[in-house]
CHARMM-style PDB file with segment names, atoms N, HN, CA, C and O in Angstrom:
ATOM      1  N   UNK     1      96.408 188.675 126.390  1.00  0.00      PROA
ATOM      2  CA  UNK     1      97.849 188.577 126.477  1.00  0.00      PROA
ATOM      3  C   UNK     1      98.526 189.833 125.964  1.00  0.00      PROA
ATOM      4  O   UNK     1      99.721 189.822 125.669  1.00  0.00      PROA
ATOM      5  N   UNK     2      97.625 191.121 125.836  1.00  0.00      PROA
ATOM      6  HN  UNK     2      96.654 191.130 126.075  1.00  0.00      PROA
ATOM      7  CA  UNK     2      98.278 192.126 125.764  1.00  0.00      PROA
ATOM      8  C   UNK     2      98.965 192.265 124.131  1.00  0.00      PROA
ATOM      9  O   UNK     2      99.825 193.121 123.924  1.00  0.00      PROA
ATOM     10  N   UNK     3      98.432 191.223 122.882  1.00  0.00      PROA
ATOM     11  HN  UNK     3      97.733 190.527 123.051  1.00  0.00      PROA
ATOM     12  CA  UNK     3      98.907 191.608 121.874  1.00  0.00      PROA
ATOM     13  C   UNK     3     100.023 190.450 121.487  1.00  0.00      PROA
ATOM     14  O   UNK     3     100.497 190.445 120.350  1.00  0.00      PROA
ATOM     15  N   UNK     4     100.365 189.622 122.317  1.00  0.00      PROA
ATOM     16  HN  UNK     4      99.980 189.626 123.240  1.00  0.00      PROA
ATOM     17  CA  UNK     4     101.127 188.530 122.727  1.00  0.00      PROA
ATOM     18  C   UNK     4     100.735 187.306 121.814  1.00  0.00      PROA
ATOM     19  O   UNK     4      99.631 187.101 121.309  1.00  0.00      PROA
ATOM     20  N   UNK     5     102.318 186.234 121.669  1.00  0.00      PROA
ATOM     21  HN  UNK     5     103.214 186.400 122.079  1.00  0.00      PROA
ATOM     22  CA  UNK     5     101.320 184.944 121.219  1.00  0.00      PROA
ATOM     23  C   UNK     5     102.361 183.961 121.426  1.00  0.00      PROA
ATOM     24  O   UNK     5     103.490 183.886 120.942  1.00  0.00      PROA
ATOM     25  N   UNK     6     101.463 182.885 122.624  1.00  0.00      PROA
ATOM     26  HN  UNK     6     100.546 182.946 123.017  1.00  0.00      PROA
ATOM     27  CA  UNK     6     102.492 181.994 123.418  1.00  0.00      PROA
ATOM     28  C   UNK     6     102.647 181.094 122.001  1.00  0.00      PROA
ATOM     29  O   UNK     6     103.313 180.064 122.110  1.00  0.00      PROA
ATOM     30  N   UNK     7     102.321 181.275 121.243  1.00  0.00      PROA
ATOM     31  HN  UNK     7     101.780 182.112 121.155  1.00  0.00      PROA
ATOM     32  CA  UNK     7     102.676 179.909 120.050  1.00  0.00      PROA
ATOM     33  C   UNK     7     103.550 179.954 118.981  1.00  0.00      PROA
ATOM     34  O   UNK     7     104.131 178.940 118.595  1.00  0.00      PROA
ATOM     35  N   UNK     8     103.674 180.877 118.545  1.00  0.00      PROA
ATOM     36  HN  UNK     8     103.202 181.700 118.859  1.00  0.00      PROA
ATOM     37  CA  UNK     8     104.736 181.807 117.650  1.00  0.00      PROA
ATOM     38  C   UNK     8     105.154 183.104 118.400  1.00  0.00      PROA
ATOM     39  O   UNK     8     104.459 184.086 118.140  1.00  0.00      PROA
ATOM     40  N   UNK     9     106.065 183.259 119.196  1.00  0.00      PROA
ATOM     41  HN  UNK     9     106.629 182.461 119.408  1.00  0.00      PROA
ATOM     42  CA  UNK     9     106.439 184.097 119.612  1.00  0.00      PROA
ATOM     43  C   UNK     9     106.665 185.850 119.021  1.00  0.00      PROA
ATOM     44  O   UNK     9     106.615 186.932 119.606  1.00  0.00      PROA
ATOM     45  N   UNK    10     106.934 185.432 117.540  1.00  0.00      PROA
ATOM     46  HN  UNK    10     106.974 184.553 117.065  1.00  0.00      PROA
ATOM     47  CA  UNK    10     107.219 186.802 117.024  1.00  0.00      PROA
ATOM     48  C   UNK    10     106.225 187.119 116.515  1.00  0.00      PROA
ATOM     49  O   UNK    10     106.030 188.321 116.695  1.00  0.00      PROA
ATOM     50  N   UNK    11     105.212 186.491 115.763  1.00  0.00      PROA
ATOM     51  HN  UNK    11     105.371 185.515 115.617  1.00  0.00      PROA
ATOM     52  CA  UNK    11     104.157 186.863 115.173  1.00  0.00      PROA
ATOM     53  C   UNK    11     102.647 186.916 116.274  1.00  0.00      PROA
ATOM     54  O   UNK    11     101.858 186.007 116.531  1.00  0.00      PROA
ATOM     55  N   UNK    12     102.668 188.537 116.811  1.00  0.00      PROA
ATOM     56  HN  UNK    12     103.309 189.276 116.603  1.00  0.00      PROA
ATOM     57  CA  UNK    12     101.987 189.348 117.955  1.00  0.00      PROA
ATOM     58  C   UNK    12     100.785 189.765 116.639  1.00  0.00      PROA
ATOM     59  O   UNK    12     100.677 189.639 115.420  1.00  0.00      PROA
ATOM     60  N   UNK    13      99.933 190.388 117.930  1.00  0.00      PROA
ATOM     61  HN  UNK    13     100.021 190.490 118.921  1.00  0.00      PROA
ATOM     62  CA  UNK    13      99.070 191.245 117.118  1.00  0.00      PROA
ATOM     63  C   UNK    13      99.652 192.734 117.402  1.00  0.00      PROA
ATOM     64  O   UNK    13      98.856 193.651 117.198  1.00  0.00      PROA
ATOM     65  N   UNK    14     100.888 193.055 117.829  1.00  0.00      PROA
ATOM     66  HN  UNK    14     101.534 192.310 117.995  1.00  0.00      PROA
ATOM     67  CA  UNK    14     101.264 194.434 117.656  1.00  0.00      PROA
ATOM     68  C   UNK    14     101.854 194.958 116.534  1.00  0.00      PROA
ATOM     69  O   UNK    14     102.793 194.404 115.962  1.00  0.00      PROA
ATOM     70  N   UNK    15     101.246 196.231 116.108  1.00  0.00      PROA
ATOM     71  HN  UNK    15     100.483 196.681 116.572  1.00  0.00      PROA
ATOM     72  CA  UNK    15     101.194 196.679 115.183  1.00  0.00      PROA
ATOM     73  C   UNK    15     102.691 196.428 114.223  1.00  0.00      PROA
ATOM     74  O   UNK    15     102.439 196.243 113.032  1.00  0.00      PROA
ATOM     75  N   UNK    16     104.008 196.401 114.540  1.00  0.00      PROA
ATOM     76  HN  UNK    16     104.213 196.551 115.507  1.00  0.00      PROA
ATOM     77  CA  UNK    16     105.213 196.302 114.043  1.00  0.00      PROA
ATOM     78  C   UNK    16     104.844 194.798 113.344  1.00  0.00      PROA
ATOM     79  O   UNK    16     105.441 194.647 112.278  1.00  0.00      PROA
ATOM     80  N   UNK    17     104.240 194.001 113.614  1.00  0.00      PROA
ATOM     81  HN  UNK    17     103.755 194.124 114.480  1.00  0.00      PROA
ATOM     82  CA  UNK    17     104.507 192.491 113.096  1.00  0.00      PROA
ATOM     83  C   UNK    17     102.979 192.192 112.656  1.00  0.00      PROA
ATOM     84  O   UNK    17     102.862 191.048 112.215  1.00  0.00      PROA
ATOM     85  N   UNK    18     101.790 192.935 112.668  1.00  0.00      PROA
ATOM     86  HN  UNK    18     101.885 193.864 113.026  1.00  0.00      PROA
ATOM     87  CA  UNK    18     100.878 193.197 111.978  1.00  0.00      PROA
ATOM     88  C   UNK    18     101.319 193.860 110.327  1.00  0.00      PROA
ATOM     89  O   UNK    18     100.801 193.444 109.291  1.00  0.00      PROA
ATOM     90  N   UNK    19     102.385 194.971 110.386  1.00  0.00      PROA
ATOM     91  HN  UNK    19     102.806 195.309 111.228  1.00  0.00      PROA
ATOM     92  CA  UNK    19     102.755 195.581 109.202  1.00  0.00      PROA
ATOM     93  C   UNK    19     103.131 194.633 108.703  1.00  0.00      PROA
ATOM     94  O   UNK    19     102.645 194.200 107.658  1.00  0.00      PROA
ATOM     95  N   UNK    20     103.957 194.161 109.247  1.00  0.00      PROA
ATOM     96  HN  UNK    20     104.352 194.513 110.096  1.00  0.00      PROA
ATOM     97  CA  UNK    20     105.429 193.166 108.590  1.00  0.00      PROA
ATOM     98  C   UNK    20     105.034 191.855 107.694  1.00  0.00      PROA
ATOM     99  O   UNK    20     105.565 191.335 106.712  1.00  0.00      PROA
ATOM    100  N   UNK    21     103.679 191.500 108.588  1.00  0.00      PROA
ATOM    101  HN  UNK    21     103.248 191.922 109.385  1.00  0.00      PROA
ATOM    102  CA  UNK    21     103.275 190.102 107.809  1.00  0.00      PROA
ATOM    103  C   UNK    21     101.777 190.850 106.582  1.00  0.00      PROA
ATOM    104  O   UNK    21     101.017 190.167 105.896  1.00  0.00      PROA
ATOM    105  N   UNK    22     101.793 191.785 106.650  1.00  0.00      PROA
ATOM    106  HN  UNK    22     102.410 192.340 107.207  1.00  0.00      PROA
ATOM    107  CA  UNK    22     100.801 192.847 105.510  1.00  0.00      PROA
ATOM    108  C   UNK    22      99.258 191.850 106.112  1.00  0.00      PROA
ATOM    109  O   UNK    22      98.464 191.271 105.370  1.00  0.00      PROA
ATOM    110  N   UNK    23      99.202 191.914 107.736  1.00  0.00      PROA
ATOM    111  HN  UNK    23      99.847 192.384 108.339  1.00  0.00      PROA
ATOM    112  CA  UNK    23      97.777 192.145 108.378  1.00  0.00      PROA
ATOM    113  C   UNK    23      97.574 193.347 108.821  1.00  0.00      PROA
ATOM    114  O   UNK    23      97.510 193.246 110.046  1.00  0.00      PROA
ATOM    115  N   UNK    24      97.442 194.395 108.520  1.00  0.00      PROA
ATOM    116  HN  UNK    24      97.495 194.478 107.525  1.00  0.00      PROA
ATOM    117  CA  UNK    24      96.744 195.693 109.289  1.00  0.00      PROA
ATOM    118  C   UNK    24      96.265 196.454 108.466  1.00  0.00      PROA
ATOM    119  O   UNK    24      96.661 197.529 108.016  1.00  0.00      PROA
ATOM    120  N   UNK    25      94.903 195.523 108.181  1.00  0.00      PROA
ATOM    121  HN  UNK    25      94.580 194.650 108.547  1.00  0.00      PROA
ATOM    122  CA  UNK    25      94.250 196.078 107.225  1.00  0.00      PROA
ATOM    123  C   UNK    25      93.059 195.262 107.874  1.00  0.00      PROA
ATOM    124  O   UNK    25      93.405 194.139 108.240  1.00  0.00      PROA
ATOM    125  N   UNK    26      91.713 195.586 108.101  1.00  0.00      PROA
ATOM    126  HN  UNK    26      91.431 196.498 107.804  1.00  0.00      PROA
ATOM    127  CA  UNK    26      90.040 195.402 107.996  1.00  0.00      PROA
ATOM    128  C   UNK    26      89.963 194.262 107.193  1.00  0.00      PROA
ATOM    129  O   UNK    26      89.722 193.190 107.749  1.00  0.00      PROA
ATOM    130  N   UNK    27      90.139 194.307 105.873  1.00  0.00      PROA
ATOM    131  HN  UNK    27      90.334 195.177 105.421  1.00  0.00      PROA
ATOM    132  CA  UNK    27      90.094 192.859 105.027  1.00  0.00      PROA
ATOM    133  C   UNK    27      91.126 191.601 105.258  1.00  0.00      PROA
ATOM    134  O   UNK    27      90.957 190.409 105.000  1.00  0.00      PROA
ATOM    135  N   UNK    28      92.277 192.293 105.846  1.00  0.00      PROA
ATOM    136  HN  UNK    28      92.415 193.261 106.055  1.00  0.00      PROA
ATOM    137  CA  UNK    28      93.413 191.204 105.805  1.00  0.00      PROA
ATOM    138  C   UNK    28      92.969 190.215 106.681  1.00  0.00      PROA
ATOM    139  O   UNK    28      92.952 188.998 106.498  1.00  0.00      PROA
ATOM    140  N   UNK    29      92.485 191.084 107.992  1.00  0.00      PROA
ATOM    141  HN  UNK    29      92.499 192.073 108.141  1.00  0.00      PROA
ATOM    142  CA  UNK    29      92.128 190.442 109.302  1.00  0.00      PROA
ATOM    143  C   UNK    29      91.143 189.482 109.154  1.00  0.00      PROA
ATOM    144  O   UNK    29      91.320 188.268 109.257  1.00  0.00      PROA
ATOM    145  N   UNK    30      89.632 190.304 108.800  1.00  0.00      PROA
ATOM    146  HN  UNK    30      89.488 191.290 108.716  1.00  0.00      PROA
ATOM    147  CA  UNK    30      88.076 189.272 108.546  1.00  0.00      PROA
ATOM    148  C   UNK    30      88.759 188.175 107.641  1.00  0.00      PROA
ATOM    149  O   UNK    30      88.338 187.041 107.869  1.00  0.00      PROA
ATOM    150  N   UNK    31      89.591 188.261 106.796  1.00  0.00      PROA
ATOM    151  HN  UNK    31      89.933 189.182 106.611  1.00  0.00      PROA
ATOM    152  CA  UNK    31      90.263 187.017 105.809  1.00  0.00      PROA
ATOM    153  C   UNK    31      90.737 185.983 106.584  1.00  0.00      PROA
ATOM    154  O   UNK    31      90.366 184.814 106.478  1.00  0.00      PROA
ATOM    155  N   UNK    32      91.757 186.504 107.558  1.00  0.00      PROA
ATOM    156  HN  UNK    32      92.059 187.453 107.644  1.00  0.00      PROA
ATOM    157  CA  UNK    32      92.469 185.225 108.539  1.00  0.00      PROA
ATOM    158  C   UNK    32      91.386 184.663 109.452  1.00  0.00      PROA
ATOM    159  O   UNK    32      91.331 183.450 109.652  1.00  0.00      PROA
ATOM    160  N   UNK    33      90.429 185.605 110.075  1.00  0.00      PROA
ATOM    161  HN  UNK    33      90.474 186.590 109.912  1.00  0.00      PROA
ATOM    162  CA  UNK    33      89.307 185.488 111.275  1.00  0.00      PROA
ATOM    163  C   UNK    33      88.816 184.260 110.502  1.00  0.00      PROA
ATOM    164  O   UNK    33      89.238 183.117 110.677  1.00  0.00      PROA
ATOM    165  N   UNK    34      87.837 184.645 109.593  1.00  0.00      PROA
ATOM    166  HN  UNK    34      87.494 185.573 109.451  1.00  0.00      PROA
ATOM    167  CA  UNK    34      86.782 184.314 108.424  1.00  0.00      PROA
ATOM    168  C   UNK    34      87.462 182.450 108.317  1.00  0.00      PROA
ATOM    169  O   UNK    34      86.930 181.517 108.918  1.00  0.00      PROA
ATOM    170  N   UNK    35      88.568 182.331 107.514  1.00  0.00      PROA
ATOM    171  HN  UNK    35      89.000 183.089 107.025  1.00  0.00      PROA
ATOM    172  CA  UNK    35      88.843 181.614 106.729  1.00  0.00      PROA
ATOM    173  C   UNK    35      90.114 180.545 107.487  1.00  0.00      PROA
ATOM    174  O   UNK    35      90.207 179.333 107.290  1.00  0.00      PROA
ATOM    175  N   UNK    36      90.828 181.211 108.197  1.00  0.00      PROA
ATOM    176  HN  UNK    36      90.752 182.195 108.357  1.00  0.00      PROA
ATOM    177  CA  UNK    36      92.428 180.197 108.758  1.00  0.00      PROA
ATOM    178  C   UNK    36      93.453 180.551 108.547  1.00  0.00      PROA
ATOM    179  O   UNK    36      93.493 181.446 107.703  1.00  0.00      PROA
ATOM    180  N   UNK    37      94.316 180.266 108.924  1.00  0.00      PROA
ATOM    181  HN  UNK    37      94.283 179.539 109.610  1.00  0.00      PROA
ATOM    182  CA  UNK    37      95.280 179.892 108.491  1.00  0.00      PROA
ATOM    183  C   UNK    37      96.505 179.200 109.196  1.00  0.00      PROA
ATOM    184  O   UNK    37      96.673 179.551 110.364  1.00  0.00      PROA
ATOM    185  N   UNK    38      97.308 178.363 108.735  1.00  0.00      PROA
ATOM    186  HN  UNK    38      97.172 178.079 107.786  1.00  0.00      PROA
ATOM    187  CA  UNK    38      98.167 177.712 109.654  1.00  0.00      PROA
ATOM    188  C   UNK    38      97.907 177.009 111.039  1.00  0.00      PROA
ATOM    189  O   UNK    38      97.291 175.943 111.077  1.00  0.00      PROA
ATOM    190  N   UNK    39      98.317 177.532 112.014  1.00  0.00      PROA
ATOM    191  HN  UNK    39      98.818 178.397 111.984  1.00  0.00      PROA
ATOM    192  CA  UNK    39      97.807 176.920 113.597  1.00  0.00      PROA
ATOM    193  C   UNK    39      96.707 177.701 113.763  1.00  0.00      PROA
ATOM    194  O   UNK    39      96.029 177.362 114.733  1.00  0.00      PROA
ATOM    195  N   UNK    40      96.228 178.794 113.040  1.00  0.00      PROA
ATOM    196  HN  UNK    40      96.779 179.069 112.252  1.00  0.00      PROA
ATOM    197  CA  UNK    40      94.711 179.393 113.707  1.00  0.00      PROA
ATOM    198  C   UNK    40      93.875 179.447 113.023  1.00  0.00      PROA
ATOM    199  O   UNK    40      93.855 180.254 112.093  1.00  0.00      PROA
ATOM    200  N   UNK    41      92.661 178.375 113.335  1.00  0.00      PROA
ATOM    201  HN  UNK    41      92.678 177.720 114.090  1.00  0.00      PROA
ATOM    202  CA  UNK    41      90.936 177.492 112.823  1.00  0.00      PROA
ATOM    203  C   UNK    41      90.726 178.828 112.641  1.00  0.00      PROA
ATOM    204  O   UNK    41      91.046 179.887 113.181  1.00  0.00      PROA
ATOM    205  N   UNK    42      89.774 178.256 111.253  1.00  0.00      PROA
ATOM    206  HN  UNK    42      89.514 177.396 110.814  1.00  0.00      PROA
ATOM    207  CA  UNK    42      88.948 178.933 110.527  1.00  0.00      PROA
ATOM    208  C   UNK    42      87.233 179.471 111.355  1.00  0.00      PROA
ATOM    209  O   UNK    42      86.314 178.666 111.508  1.00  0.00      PROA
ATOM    210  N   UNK    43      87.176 180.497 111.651  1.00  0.00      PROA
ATOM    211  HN  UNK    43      87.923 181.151 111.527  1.00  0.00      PROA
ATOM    212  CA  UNK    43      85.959 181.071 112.766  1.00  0.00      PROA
ATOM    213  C   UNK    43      84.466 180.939 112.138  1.00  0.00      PROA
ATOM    214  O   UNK    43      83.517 180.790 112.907  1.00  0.00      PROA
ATOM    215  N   UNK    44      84.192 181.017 110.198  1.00  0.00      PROA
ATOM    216  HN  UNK    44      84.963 181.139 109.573  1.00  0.00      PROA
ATOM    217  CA  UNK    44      83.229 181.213 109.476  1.00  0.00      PROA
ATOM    218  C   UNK    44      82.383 180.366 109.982  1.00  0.00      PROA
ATOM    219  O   UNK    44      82.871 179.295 110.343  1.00  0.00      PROA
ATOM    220  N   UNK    45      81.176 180.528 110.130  1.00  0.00      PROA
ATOM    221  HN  UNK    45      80.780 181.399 109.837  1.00  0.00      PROA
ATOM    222  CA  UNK    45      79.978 179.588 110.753  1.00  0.00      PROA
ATOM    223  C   UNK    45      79.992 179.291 112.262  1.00  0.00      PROA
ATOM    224  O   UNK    45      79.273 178.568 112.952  1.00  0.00      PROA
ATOM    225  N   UNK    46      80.999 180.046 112.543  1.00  0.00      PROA
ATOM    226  HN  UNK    46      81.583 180.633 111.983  1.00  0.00      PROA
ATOM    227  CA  UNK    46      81.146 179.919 114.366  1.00  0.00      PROA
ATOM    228  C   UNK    46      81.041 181.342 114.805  1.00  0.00      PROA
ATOM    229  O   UNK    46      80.459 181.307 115.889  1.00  0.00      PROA
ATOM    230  N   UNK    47      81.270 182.350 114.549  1.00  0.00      PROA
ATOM    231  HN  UNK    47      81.743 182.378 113.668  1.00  0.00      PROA
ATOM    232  CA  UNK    47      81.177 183.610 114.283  1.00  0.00      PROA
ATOM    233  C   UNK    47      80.363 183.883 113.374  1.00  0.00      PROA
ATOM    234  O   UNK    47      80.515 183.264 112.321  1.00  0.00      PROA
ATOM    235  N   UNK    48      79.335 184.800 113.455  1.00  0.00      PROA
ATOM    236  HN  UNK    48      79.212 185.303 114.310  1.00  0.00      PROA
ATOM    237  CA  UNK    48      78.442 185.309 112.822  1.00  0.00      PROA
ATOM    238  C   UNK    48      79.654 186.556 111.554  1.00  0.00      PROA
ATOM    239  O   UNK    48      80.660 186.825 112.210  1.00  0.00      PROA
ATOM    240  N   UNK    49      79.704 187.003 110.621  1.00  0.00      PROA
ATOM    241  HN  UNK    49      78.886 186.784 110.088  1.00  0.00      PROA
ATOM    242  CA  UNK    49      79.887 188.241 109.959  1.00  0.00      PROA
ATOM    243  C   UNK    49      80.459 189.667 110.555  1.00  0.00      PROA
ATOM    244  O   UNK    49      81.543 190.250 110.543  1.00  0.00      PROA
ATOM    245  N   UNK    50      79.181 189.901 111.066  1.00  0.00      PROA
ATOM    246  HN  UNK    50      78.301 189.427 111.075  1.00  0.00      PROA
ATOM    247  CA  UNK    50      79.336 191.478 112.617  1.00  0.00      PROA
ATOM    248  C   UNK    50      80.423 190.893 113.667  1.00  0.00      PROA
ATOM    249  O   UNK    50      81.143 191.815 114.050  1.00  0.00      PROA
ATOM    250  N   UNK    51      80.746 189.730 114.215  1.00  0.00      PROA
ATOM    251  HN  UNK    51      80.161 188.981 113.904  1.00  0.00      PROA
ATOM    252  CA  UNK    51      80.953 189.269 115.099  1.00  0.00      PROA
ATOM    253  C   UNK    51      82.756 189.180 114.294  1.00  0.00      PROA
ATOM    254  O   UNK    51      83.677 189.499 115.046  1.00  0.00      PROA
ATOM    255  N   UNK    52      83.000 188.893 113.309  1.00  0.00      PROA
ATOM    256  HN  UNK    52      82.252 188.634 112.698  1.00  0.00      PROA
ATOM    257  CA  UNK    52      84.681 188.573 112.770  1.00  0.00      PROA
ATOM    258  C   UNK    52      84.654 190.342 112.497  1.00  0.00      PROA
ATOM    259  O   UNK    52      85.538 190.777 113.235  1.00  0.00      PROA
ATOM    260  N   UNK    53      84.107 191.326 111.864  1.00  0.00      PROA
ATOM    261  HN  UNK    53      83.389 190.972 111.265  1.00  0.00      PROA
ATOM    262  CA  UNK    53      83.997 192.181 111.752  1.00  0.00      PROA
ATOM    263  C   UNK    53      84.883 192.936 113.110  1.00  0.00      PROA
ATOM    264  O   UNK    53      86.068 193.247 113.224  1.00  0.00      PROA
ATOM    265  N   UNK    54      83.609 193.066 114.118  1.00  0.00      PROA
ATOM    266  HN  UNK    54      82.646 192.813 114.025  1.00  0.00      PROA
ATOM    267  CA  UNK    54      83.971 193.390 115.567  1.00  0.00      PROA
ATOM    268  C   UNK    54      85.751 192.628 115.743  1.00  0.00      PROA
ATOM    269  O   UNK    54      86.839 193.188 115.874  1.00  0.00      PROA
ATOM    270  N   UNK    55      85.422 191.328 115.679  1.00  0.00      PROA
ATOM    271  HN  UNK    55      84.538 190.872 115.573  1.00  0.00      PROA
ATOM    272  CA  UNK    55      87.213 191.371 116.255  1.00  0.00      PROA
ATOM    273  C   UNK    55      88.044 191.649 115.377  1.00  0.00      PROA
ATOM    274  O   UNK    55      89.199 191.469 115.762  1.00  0.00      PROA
ATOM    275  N   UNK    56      87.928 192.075 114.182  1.00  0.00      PROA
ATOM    276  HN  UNK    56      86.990 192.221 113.869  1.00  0.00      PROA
ATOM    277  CA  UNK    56      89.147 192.641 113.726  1.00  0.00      PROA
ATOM    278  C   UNK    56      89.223 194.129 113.640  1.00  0.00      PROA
ATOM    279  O   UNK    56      90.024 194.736 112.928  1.00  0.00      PROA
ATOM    280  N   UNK    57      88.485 194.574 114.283  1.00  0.00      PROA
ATOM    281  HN  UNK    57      87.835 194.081 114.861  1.00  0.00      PROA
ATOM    282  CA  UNK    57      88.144 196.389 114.444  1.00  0.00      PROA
ATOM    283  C   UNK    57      88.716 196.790 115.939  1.00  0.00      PROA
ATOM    284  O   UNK    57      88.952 197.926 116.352  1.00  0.00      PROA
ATOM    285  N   UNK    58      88.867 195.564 116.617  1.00  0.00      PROA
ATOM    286  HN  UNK    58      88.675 194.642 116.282  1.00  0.00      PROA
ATOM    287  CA  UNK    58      89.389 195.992 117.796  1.00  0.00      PROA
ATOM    288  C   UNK    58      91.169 195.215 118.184  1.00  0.00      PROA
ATOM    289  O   UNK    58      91.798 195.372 119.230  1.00  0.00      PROA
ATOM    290  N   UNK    59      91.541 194.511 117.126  1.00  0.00      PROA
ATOM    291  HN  UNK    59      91.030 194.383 116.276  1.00  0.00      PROA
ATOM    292  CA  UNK    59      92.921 193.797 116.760  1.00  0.00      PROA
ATOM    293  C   UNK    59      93.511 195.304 116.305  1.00  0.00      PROA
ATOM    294  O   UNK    59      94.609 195.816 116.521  1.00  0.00      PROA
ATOM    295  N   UNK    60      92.412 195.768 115.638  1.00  0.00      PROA
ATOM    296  HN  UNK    60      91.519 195.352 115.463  1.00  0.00      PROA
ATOM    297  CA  UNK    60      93.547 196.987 114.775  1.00  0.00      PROA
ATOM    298  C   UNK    60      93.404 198.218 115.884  1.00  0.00      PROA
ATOM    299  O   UNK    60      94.310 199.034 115.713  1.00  0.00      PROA
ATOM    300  N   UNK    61      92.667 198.509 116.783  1.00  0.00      PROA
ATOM    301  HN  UNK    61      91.932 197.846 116.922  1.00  0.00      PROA
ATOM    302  CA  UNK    61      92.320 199.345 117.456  1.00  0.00      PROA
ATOM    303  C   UNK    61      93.148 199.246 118.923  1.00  0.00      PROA
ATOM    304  O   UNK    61      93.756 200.110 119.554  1.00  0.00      PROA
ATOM    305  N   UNK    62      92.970 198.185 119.120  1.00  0.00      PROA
ATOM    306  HN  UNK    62      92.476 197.483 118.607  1.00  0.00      PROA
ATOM    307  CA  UNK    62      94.401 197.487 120.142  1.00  0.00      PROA
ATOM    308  C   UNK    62      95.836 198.012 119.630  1.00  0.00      PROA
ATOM    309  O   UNK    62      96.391 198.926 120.241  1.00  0.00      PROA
ATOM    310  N   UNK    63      96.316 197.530 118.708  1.00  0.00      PROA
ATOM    311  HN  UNK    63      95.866 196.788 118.212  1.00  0.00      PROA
ATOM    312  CA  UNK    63      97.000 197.532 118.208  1.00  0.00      PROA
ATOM    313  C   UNK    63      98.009 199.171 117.912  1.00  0.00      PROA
ATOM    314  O   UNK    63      99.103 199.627 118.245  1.00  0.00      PROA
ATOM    315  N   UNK    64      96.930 199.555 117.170  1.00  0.00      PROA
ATOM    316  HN  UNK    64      96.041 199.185 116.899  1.00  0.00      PROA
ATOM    317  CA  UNK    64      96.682 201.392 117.169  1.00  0.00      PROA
ATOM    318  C   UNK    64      97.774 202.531 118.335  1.00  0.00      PROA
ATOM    319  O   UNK    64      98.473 203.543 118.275  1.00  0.00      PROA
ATOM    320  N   UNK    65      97.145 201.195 119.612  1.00  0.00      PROA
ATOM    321  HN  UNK    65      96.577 200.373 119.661  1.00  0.00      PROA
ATOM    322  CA  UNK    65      97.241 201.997 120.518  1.00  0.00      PROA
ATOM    323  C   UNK    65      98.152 201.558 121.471  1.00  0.00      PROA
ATOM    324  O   UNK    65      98.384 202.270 122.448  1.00  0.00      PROA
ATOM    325  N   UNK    66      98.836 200.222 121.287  1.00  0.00      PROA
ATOM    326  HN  UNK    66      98.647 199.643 120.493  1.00  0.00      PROA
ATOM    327  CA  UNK    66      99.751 199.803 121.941  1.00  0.00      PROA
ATOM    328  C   UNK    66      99.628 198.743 122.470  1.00  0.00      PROA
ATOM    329  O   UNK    66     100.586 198.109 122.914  1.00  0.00      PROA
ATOM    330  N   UNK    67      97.848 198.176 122.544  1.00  0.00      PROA
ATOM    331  HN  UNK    67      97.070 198.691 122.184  1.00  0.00      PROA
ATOM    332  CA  UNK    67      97.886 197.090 123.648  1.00  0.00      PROA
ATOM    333  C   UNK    67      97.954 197.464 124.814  1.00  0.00      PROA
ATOM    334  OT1 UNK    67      97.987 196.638 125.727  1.00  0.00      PROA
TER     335      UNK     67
END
């Protein structure tokens, strides 16, 4: 969805609302991936480590770059 999020509209993975909510950071991300929060399940034991790693290296890398 290009960085998009049909469920909360303002809270995107683009970088302006990544800053804003203090996710654009490697740890912030594997934390939300890893663990939950709010409307988005917790991934730990469904995702391997490398695997929450990988998607939050490419949230910030997306992101980086515009989507």
């Amino acid at each position: 969805m290009g960085g998009g999020n049909v469920i909360i509209a303002y809270k995107t993975l683009k970088l302006p609302a990544l800053e804003k909510y203090k996710m654009n950071s490697m740890v912030a991300i594997v934390n939300q991936v890893r663990n939950g929060k709010s409307a988005m399940p917790a991934f730990r034991g469904r995702l391997s480590d490398r695997e929450i790693q990988d998607v939050a290296a490419y949230v910030l890398l997306k992101a980086d770059i515009g989507w």
